[in-house]
VOLOGU-896902 format. One record per residue (C-alpha): x, y, z. Coordinates in Angstrom, 1 decimal, decimal comma, m for minus. Layout:
X/Y/Z
...
This chain:
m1,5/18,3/m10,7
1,1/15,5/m10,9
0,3/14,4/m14,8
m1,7/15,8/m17,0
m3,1/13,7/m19,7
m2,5/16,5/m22,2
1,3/16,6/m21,8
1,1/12,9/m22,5
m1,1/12,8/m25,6
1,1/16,0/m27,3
3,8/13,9/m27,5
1,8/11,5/m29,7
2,7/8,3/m27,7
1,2/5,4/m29,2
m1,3/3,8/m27,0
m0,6/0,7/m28,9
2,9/0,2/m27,4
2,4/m1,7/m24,0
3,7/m0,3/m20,5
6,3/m1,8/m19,0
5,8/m3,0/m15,3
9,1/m3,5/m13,5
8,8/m5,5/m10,3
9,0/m9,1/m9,0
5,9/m11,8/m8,0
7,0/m11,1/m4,2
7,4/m7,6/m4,4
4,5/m6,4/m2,4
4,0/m2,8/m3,6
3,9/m4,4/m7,1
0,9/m6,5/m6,5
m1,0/m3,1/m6,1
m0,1/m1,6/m9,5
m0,3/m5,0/m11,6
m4,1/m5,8/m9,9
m4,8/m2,0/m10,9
m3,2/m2,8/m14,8
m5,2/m6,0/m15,0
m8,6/m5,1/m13,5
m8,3/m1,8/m16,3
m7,1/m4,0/m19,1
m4,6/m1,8/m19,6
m1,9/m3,8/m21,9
1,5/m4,5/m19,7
4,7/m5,9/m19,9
6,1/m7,0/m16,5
10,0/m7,0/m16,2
12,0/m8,1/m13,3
14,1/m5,2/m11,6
17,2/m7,5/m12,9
16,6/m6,9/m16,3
19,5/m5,1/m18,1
17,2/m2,1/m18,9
16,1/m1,4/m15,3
19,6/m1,3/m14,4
21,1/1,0/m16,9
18,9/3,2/m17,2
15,8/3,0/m14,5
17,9/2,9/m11,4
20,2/6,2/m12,2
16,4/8,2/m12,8
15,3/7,0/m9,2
18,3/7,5/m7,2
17,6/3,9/m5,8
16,6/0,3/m6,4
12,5/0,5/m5,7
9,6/m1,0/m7,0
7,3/m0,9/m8,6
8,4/1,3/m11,5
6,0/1,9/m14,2
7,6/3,3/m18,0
4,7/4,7/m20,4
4,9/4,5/m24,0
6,0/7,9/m24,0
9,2/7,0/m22,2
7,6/8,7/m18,6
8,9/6,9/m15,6
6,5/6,6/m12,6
7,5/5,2/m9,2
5,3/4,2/m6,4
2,2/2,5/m6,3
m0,2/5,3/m5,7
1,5/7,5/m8,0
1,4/4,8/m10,7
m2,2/4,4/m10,6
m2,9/8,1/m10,5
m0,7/8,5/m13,1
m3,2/6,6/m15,2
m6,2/7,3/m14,1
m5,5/10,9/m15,5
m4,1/9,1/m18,9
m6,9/6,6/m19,3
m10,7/6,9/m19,6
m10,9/3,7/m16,2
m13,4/1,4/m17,0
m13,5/1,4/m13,0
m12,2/4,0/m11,4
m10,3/3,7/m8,2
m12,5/5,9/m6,2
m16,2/5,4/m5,5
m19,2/7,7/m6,4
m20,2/9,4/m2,6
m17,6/11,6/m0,9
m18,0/8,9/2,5
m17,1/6,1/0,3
m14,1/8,0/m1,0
m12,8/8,5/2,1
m13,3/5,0/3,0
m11,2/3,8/0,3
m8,3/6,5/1,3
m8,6/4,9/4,3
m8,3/1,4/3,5
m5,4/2,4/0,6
m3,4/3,7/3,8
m4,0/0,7/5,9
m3,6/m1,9/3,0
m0,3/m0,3/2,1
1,0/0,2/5,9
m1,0/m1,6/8,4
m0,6/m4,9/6,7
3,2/m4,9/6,6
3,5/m6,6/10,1
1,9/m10,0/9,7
3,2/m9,6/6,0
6,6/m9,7/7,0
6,6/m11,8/10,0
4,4/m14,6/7,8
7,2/m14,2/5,3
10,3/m14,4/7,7
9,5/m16,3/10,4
9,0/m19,7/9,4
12,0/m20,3/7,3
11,6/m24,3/7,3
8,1/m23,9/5,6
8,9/m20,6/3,5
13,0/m20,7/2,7
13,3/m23,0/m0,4
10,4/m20,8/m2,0
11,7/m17,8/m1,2
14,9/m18,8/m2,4
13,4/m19,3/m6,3
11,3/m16,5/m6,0
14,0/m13,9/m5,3
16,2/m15,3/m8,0
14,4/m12,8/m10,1
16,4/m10,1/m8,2
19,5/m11,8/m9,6
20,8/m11,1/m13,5
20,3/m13,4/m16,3
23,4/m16,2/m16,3
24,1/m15,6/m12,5
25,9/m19,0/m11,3
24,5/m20,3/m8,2
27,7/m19,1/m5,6
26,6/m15,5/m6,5
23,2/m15,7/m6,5
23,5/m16,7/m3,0
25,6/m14,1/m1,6
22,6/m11,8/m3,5
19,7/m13,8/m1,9
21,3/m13,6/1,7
22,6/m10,0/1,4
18,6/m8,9/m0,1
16,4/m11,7/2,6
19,4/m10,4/5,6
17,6/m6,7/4,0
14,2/m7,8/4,7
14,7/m9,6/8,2
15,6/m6,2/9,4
12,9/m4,8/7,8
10,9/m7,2/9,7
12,0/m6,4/13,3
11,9/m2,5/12,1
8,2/m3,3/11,6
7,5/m5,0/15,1
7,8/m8,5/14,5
9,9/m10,0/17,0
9,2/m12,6/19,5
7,0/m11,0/21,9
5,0/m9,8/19,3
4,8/m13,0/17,2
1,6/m14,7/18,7
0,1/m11,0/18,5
0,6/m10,7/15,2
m0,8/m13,8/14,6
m4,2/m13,8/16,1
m4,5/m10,2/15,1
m4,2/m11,0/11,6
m6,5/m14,1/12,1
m9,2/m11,9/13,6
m8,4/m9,5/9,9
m9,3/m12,4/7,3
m12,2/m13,1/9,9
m13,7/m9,9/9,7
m13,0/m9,5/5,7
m14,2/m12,8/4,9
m17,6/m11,9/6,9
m17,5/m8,8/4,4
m16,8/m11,0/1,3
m19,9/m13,2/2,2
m21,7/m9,9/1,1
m19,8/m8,0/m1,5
m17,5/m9,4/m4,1
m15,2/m6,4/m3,5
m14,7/m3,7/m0,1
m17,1/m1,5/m1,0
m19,5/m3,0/m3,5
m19,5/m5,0/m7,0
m16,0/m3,2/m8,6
m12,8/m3,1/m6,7
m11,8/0,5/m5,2
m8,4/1,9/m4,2
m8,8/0,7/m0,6
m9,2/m3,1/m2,5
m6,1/m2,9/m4,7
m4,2/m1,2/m1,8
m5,1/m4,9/0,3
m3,9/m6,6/m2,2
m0,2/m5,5/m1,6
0,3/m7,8/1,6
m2,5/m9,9/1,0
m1,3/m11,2/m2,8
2,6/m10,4/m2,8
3,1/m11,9/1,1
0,0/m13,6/2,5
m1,3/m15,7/m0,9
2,0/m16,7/m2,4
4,0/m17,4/0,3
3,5/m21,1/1,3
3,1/m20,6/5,3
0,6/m17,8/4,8
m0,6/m19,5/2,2
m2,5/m22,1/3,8
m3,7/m20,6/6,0
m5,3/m18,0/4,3
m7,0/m20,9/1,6
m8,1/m23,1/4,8
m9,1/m20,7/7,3
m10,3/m17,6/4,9
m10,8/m19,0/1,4
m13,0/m16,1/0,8
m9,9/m13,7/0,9
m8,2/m16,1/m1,2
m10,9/m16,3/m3,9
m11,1/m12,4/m3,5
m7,3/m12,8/m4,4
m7,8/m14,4/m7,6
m10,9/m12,0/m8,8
m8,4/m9,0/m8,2
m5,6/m10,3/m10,6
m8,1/m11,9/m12,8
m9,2/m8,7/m15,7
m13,0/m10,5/m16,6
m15,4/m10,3/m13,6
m16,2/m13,1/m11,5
m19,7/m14,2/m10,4
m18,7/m17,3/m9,2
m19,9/m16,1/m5,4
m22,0/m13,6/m5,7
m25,3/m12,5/m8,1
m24,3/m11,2/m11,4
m27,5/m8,9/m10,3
m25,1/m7,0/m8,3
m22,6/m5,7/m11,2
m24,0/m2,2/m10,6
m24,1/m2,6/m6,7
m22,0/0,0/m4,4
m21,9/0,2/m0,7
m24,1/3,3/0,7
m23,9/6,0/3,0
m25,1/3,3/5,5
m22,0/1,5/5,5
m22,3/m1,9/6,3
m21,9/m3,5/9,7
m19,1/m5,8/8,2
m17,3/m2,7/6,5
m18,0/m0,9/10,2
m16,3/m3,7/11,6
m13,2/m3,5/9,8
m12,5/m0,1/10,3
m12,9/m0,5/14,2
m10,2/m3,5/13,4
m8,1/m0,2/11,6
m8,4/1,9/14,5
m7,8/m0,9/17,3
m4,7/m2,2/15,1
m3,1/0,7/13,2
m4,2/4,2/15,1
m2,2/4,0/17,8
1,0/3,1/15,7
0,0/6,4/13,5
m0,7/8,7/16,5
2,6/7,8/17,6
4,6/8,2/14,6
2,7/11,6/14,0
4,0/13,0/17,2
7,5/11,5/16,7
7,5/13,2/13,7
6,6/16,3/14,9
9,3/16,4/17,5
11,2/15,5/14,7
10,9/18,3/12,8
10,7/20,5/15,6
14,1/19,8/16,4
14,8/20,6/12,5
13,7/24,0/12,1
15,9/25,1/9,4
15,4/21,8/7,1
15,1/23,3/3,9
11,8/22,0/2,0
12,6/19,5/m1,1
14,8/17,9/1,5
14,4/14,6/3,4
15,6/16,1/6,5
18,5/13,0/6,5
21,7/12,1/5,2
20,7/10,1/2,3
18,4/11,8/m0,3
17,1/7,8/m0,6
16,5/7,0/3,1
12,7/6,1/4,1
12,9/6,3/7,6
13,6/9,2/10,3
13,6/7,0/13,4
11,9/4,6/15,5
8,5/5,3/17,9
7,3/3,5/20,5
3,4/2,9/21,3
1,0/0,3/23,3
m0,3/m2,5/20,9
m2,9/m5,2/22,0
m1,2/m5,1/25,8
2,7/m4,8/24,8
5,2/m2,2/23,8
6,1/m1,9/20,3
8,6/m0,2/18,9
8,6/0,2/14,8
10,1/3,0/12,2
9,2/5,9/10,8
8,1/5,8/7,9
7,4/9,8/6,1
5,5/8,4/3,1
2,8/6,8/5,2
2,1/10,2/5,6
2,4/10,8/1,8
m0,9/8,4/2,3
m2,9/10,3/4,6
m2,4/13,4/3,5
m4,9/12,1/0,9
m7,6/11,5/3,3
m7,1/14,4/4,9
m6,9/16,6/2,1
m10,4/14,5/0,6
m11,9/15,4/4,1
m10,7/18,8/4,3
m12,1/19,5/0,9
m15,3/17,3/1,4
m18,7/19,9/1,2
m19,8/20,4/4,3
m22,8/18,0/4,5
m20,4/15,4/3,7
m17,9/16,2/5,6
m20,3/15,5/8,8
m21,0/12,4/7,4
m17,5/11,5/7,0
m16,6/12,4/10,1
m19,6/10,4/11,9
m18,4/7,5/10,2
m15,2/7,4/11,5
m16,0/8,5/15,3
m18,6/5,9/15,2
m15,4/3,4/14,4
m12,6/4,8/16,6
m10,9/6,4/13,6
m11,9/10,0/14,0
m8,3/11,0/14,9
m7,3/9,6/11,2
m8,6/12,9/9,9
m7,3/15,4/12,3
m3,7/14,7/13,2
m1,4/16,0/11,2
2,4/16,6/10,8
3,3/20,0/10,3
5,0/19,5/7,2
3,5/17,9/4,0
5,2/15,1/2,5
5,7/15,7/m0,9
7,6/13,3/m3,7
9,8/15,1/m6,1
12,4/13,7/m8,7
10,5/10,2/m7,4
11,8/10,5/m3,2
9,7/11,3/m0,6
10,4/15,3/0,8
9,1/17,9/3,0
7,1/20,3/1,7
6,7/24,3/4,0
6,0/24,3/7,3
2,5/24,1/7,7
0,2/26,4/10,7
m3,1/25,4/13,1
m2,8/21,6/12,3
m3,9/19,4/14,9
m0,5/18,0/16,1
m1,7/15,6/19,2
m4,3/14,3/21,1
């Protein structure tokens, strides 16, 4: 166990004293935690990563400047988004816990966690970064929270062009370019098509309360795709489902305006939906064969590696996120994007949630996905667990019979 709720409550932490959120509005992996905070009514204060606090003392804990970073009354520092809401779900009795009643709806919302998180971060960064005479003067305000109180305006732009020159290279490193562009456009269109079908039905992905796999979404889909003003409008004139979805998953009340108040109790089944089916075909069409091939890059990777201790990152700096770059067919080009170990960090807890699944349900699990393309989500594996320790991502011991490749 990562937490336990005992170790917090011995040391008599006032639940009283409000967390603090560290993050910005654009930070992506921040939208996650603070829709999981708010939809809990947990009490929060959110600090930008500039503030003197984060900086003294928050950054020499992590080893890096990351977000989001959550401090607990009791002083405990948690960093990552999954972690974070793990973290309290063991500390807090959820009003709506993050994973659904049936073991097939469970894995669903690992599922849509990993994608949300990962699969979105293409059309989140090319919508964010591509359209500079739309997006530039916004994104200019919005990352002056990266920059200290008092900062005059000649350094504050050497900060925003040293941090945006960081994200346009995250950008190509996540397969936007311009042969991918129109791609990653109509691919994303046929996404708010397919989830604004589902949103016609269900306030939320998988029934009347939001799920992992709906805060995970709201990563790219808040932080990137809402706020930014290219993204923006098209999201509000072309899906204004997903953007009223938006607004009920930072909002803390529930939200009837759509749907029947009837419906508070309502979750999904172990007949999924043919709207919910049809998303995670979109998943397996869009993300698989990116996955697939980072999962055999990775593998060669470590192959190559066979004396890379465990607790290790395997690369020169103990904060580095990627081990290199894999190449894959996507929608009828060549992509070539980086690799990434903590999207494995995410599957594994699919896998492991599958692997551990009674049998019965396991069938029905696996059904589920073969009948959407997705059954290889559940069987390829890398051969070494990603762990986190000392808040980096690691490799754990070499692992034995995993399924390694199609």
């Amino acid at each position: 166990m990562l937490f336990s709720s005992d170790d917090y409550r011995s040391q008599g932490a006032s639940m009283s004293t409000p967390y603090k959120l560290y993050g910005i509005p654009a930070s992506l992996y921040t939208a996650k935690a603070r829709s999981y905070l708010r939809k809990q009514k947990i009490d929060f204060v959110e600090y930008a990563v500039s503030d003197p606090y984060y900086q003294k003392n928050i950054i020499p804990q992590l080893g890096r400047m990351i977000m989001p970073v959550l401090e607990a009354p009791n002083g405990e520092i948690i960093q990552d988004s999954a972690d974070i809401i793990r973290y309290l779900e063991n500390v807090h009795a959820s009003l709506s816990p993050s994973l659904p009643k049936t073991p097939l709806l469970q894995a669903v919302a690992h599922l849509f966690e990993l994608y949300g998180g990962e699969g979105l971060l293409r059309p989140a960064m090319h919508y964010r970064w591509s359209f500079d005479d739309v997006n530039l003067h916004y994104l200019h305000s919005e990352f002056a929270c990266l920059a200290p109180p008092g900062t005059d305006d000649a350094s504050y732009q050497q900060i925003f062009d040293f941090s945006s020159g960081l994200m346009r290279k995250a950008a190509l490193s996540f397969g936007v370019n311009e042969n991918s562009a129109p791609l990653v456009e109509s691919s994303y269109r046929e996404f708010l098509d397919l989830f604004s079908a589902h949103l016609r039905q269900h306030p939320y992905l998988l029934g009347a309360k939001p799920t992992l796999g709906d805060y995970a979404l709201m990563a790219p889909l808040y932080a990137h795709l809402y706020r930014d003003p290219k993204p923006g409008q098209l999201m509000r004139q072309h899906a204004p489902l997903v953007a009223r979805w938006v607004e009920r998953m930072n909002a803390p009340e529930n939200n009837w305006a759509d749907h029947c108040a009837d419906q508070a109790e309502f979750e999904v089944d172990n007949e999924l939906p043919d709207t919910l089916k049809s998303l995670m075909h979109y998943i397996a069409v869009d993300f698989l064969p990116e996955m697939s091939a980072h999962i055999q890059f990775t593998n060669n990777w470590l192959a190559e590696r066979p004396d890379l201790k465990s607790g290790s990152n395997g690369c020169d700096k103990p904060s580095q996120r990627f081990i290199g770059n894999a190449e894959f067919a996507w929608r009828g080009i060549k992509l070539r994007t980086a690799v990434l170990p903590y999207r494995f960090y995410l599957l594994q807890n699919l896998q492991d949630h599958f692997d551990s699944a009674p049998q019965t349900d396991k069938a029905l699990i696996q059904n589920a996905f073969k009948a959407c393309g997705l059954a290889d989500l559940l069987t390829l594996r890398v051969t070494r667990r990603v762990e986190r320790h000392n808040h980096l991502e690691v490799w754990g011991n070499p692992l034995h019979s995993v399924c390694t490749a199609k």
